[in-house]
C-alpha positions as CSV (number, residue, x, y, z in Angstrom):
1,X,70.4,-63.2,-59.7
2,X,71.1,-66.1,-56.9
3,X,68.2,-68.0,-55.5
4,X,66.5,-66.7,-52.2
5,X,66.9,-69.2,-49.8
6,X,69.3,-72.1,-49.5
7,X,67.1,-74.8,-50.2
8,X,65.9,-73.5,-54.0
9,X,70.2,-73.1,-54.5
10,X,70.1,-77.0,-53.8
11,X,67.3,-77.5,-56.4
12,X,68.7,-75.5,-58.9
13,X,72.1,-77.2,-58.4
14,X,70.5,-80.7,-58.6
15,X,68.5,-79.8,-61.6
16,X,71.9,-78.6,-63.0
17,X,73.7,-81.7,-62.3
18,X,70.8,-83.5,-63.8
19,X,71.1,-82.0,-66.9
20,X,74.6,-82.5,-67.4
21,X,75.1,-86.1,-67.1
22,X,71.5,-87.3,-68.1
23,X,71.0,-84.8,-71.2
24,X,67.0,-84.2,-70.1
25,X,65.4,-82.7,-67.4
26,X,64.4,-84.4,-64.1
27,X,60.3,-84.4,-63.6
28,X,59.1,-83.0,-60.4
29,X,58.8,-86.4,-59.1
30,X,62.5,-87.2,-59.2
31,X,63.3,-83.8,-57.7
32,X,60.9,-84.4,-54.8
33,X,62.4,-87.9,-54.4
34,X,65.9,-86.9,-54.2
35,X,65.4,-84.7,-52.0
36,X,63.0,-87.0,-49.6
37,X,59.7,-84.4,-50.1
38,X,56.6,-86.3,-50.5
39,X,54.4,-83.5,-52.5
40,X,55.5,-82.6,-55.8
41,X,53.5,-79.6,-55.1
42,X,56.4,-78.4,-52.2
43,X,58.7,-78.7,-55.4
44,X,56.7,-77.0,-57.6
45,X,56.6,-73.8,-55.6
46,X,60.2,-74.0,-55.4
47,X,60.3,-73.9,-59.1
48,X,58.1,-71.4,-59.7
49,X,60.2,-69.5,-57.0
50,X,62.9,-69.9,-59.3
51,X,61.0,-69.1,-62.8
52,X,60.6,-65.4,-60.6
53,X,64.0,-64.9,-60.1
54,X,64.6,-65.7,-63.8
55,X,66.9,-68.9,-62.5
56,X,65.3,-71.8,-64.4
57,X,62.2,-71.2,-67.3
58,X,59.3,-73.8,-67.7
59,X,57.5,-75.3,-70.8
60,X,55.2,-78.0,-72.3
61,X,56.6,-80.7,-73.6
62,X,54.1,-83.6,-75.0
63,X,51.7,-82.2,-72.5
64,X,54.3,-82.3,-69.7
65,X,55.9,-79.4,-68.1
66,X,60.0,-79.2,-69.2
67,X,62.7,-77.2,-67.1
68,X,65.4,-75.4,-68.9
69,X,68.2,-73.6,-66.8
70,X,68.9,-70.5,-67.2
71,X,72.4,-69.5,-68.2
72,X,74.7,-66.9,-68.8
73,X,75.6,-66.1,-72.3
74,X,79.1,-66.6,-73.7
75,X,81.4,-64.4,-75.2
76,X,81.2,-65.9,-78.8
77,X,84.7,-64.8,-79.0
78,X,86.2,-67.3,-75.9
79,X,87.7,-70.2,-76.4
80,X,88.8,-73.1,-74.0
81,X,91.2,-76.6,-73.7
82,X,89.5,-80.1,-73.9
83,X,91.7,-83.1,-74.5
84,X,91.7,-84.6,-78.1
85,X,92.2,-88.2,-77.1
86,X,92.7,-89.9,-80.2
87,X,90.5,-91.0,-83.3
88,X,86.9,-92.4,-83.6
89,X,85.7,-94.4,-86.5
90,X,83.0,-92.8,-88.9
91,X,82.7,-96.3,-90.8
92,X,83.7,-99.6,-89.0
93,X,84.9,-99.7,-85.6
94,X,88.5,-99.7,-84.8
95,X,90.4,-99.8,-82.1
96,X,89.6,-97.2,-79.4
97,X,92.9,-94.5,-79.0
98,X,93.8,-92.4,-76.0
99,X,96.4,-89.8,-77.2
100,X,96.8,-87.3,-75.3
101,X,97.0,-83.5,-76.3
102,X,94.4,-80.6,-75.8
103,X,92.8,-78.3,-78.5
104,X,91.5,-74.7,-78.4
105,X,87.6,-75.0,-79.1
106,X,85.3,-72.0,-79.4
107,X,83.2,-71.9,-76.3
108,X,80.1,-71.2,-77.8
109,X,80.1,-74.8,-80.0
110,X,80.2,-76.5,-76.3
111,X,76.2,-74.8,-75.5
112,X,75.4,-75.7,-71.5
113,X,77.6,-78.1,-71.2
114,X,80.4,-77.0,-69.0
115,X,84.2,-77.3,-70.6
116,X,85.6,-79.8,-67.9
117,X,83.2,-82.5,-69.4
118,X,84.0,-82.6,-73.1
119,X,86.7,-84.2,-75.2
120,X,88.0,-84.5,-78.4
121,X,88.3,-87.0,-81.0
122,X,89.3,-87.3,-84.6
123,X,87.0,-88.9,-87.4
124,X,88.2,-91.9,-89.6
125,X,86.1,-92.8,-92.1
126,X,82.8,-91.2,-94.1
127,X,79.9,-93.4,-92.4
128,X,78.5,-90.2,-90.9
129,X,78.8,-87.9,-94.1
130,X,74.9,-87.3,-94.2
131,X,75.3,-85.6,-91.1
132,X,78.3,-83.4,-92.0
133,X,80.7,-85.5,-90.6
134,X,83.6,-86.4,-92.3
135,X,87.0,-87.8,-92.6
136,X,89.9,-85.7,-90.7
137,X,86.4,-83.6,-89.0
138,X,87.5,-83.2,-85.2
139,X,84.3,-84.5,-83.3
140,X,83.0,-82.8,-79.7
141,X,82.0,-85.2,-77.4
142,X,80.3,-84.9,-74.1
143,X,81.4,-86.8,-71.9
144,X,78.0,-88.9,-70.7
145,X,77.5,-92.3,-70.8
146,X,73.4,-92.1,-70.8
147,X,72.2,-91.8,-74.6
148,X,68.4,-91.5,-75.8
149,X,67.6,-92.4,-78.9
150,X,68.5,-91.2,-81.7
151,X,71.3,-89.4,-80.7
152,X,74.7,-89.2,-81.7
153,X,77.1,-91.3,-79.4
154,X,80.6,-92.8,-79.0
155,X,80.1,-96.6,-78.1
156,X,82.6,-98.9,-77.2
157,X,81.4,-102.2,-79.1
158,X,82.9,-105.5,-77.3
159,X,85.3,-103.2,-75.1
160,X,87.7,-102.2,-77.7
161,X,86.6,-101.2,-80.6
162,X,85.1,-97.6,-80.6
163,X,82.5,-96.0,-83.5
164,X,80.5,-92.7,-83.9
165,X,77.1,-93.6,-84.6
166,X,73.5,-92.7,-83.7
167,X,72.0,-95.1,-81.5
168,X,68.4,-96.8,-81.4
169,X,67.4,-99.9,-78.7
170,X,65.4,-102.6,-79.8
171,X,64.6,-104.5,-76.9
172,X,67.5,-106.3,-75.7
173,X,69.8,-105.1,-78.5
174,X,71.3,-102.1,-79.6
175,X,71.6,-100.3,-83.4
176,X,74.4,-98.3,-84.2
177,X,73.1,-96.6,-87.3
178,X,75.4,-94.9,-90.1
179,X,74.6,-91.6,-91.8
180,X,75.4,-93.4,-95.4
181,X,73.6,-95.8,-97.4
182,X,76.9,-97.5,-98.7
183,X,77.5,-98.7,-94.9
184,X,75.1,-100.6,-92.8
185,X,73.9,-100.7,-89.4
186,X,75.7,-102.3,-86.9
187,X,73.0,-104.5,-84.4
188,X,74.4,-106.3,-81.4
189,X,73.1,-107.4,-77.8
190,X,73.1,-104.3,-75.9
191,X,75.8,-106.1,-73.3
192,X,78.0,-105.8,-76.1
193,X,78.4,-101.5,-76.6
194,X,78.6,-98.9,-74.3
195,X,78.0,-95.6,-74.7
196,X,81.1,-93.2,-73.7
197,X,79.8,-89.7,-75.1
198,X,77.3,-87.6,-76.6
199,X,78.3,-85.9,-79.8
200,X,77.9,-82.3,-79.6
201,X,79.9,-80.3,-81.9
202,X,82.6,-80.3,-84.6
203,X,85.6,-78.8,-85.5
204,X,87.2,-78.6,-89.3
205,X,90.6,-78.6,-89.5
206,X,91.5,-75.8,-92.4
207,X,93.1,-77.5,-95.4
């Protein structure tokens, strides 16, 4: 079902967009900002307009309402290309790799996000074995450069060396923490990594 009139297809769109490259939903605040409304009520009925037409579903979320867009299912038997660009370190950083070749993935292991904004790259290293990622392991990565914490990101650390790690912010610096208790957390000034992905899947290779 499409939205009814021209202004909830913008909303939907922007809360879309949103989702994709921050990872969370927008509040009805920034919605009503972007789109220069004053009341978040005007929003609001635009939203629930959309919640009727089965478009976009609401929910509490530590007392605030959540968004979640409604999507299509997929066929658990597609598949589609991303780009495996290299290797990524599960243990120290190394030198970030850009190899390029592509990779059939099931379409299913990508969830929302949409096939033209994910890559591929191959794990070094047993850092991340608590989390059931391992050496040779072909990682999914979304390609985002937002993180919250706690998740699972590809930073650049000093603009060369690249790491899979989950991240946590302490103030003005940054912890890139290891899923093994024989490696140990990596803690820098936050100038010093960027955050080029969002892990969001894996691939093993058969043996």
């Amino acid at each position: 079902m499409q939205p009814r009139t021209q202004r909830q297809k913008e909303i939907l769109e922007y809360i879309t967009r949103f989702i994709e490259r921050h990872g969370y939903e927008p509040s009805y605040a920034q919605i009503a900002r972007h789109f220069g409304v004053s009341s978040k009520a005007t929003i609001a009925k635009h939203i629930e307009a959309l919640e009727r037409r089965g478009l976009v579903s609401r929910h509490r979320n530590d007392g605030a309402f959540g968004l979640t867009v409604q999507r299509e299912e997929v066929d658990v038997d597609s598949t589609c290309e991303v780009p495996l660009l290299g290797r990524i370190a599960a243990g120290a950083p190394v030198d970030a790799t850009e190899d390029r070749e592509t990779i059939a993935v099931p379409r299913f292991l990508l969830g929302h996000v949409r096939p033209n904004r994910v890559y591929a790259l191959r794990v070094t290293g047993d850092s991340m074995i608590d989390e059931h990622i391992c050496d040779g392991d072909i990682a999914l990565i979304e390609n985002r450069t937002e993180a919250r914490d706690g998740e699972i990101v590809v930073a650049l650390v000093e603009g060369a060396r690249a790491t899979l790690k989950r991240l946590y912010r302490f103030g003005t610096e940054v912890e890139l923490r290891p899923a093994n208790s024989q490696h140990s957390p990596i803690r820098l000034h936050a100038s010093k990594v960027s955050v080029q992905g969002i892990f969001r899947g894996l691939l093993r290779p058969a043996t």
